[in-house]
C-alpha positions as CSV (number, residue, x, y, z in Angstrom):
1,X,21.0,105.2,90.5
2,X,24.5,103.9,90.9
3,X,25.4,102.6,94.3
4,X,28.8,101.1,94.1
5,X,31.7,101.3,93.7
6,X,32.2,103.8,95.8
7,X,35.0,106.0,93.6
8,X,32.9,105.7,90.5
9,X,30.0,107.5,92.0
10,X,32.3,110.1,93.7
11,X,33.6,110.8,90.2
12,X,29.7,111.1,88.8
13,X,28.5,113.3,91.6
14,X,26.0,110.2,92.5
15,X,23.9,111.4,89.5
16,X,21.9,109.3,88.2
17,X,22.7,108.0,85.0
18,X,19.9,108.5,82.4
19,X,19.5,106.2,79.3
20,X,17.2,104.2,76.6
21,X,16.1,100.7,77.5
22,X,16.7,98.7,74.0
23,X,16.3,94.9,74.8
24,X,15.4,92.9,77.0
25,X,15.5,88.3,77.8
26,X,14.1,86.7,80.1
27,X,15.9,83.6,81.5
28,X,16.0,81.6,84.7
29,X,18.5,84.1,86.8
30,X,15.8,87.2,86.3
31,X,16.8,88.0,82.9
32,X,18.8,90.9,81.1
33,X,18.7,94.4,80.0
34,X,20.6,96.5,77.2
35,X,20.5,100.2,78.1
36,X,22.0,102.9,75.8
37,X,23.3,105.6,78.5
38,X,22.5,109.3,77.4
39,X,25.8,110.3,77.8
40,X,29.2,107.9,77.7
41,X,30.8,107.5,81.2
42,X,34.4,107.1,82.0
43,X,36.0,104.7,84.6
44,X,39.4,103.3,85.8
45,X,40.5,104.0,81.7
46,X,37.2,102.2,80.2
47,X,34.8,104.4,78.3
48,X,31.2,102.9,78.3
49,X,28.3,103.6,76.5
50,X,26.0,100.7,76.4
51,X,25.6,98.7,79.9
52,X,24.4,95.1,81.0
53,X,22.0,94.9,83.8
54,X,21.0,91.6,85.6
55,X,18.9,91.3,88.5
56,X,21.1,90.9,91.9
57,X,18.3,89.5,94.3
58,X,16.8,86.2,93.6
59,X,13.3,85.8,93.0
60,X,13.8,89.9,90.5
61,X,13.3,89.9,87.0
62,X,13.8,92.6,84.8
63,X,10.9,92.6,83.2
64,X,9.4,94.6,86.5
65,X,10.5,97.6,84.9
66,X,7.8,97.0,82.5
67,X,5.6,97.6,85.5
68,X,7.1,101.1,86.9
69,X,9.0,98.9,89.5
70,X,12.7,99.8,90.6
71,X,15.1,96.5,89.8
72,X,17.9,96.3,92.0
73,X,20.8,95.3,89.4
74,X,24.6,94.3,88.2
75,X,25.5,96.2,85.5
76,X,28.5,95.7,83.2
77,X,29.8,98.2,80.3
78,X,30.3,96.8,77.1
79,X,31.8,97.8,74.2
80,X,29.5,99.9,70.9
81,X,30.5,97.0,68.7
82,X,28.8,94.6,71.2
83,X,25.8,96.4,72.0
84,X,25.0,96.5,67.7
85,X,25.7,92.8,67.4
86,X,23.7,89.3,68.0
87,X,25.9,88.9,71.2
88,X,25.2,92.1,73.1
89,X,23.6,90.1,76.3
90,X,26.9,88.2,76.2
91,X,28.9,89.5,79.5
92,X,31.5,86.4,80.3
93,X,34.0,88.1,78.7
94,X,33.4,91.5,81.0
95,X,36.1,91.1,83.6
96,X,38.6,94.2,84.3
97,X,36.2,96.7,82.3
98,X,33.3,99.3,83.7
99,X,31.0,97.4,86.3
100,X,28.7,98.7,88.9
101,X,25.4,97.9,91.0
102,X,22.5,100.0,91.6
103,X,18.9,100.7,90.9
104,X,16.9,100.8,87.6
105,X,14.3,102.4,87.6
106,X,11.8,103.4,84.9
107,X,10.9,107.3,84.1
108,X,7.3,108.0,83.4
């Protein structure tokens, strides 16, 4: 459930965005998700299918998801040919394109 930017969830209704968890780390800072959207979103000219989501409070880790809990997360878009290769976790390079906060939560 997408909380900000404000505009970006105007433009989606404040829908939630539905998609696939493929891959998860763990690391130090809470770890990282991959998630496949359902459907491609559009923002500020940048079309995203595939997103980035880190933990934003310290002391979260991704891996709660694994346990039905709702992550509070950063979430960057990144490009098809990123999300297919080794480097898909790699967001240092993300700056100018689709990014976001909000909840993950898992469906059961």
């Amino acid at each position: 459930m997408l909380s900000d930017p404000w505009d970006l969830g105007e433009a989606l209704k404040w829908q939630p965005l539905r998609g696939e968890l493929l891959q998860m780390t763990h690391d130090e800072h809470g770890g990282k998700a991959l998630i496949e959207l359902d459907e491609s979103m559009t923002y500020r000219d940048s079309v995203c299918r595939y997103v980035v989501a880190s933990p934003r409070h310290k002391g979260s880790k991704i891996e709660e998801l694994q346990n039905g809990t709702k992550v509070s997360c950063a979430m960057a878009g990144i490009p098809d040919e990123q999300a297919k290769s080794s480097a898909a976790m790699d967001i240092s390079n993300w700056r100018g394109k689709v990014a976001f906060i909000g909840d993950i939560e898992p469906i059961t």
